[in-house]
C-alpha positions as CSV (number, residue, x, y, z in Angstrom):
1,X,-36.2,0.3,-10.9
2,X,-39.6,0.4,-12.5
3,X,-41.2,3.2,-9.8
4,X,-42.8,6.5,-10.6
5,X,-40.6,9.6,-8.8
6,X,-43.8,10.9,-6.8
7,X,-43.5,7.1,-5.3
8,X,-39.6,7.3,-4.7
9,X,-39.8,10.2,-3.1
10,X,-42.6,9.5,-0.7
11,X,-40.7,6.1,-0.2
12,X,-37.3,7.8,0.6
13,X,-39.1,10.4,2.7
14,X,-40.7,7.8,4.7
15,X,-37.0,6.1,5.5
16,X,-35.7,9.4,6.3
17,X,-38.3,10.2,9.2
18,X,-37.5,6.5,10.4
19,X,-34.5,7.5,10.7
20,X,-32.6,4.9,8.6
21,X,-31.6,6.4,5.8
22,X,-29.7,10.4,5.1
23,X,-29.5,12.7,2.1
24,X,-26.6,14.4,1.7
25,X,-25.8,17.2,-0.9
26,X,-23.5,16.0,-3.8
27,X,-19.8,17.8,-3.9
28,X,-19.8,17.1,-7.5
29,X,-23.2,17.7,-8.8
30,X,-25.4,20.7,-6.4
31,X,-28.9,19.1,-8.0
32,X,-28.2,15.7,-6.7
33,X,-28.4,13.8,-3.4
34,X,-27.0,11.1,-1.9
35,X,-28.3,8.5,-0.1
36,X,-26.7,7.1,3.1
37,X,-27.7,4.4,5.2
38,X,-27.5,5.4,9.3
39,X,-26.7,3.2,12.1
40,X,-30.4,2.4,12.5
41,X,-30.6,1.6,8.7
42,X,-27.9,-0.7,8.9
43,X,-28.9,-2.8,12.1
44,X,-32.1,-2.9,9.8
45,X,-30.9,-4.0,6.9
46,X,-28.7,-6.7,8.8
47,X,-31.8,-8.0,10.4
48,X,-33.7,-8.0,7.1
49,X,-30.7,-9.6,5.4
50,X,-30.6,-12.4,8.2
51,X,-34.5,-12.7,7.9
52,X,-34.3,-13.4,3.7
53,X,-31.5,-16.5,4.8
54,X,-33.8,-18.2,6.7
55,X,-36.6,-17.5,4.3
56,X,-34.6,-18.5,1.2
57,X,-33.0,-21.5,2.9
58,X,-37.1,-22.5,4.2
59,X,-38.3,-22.2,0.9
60,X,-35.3,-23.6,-1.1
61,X,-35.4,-27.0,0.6
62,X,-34.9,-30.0,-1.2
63,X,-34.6,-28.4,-4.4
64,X,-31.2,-29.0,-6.1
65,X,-29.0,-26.5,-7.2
66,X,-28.9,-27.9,-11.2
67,X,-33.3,-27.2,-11.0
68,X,-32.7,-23.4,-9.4
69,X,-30.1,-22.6,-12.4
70,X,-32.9,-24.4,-14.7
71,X,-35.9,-22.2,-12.9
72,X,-34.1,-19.1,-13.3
73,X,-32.6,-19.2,-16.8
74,X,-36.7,-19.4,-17.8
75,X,-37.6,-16.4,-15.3
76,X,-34.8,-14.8,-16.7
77,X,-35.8,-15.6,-20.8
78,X,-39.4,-14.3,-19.5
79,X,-38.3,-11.3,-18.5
80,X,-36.1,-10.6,-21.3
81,X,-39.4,-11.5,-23.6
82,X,-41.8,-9.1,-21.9
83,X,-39.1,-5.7,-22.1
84,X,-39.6,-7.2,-25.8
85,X,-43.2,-5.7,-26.3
């Protein structure tokens, strides 16, 4: 992910007072924590997920399957070119 830490954190922070997501202390490493969605965080992200199908099937009408593989070989060469420079 191309975010700063002060930005993560104050991201993650926010999630954690809505109540969706937990940190938990790492039995394998004590300077690490882990990141679990709660019941809240899931019902979101199942809503969200739902919400992005009907999006992506809105958006994606009448465009064949052959033209998206087309479209996102060149986003895909793009982005390979600009972590070039």
């Amino acid at each position: 992910m191309t975010i700063e830490n002060p930005t993560l954190v104050r991201l993650l922070d926010s999630l954690e007072e809505q109540g969706l997501i937990e940190r938990r202390h790492s039995e394998r490493d004590r300077r690490a924590r882990l990141l679990y969605l709660t019941n809240a965080g899931e019902r979101f992200m199942s809503d969200l997920n739902e919400r992005a199908n009907v999006l992506q099937e809105e958006m994606l009408k009448g465009i064949e399957n052959t033209d998206l593989e087309v479209a996102l070989r060149v986003f895909e060469q793009v982005m390979e070119n600009a972590t070039r420079r």
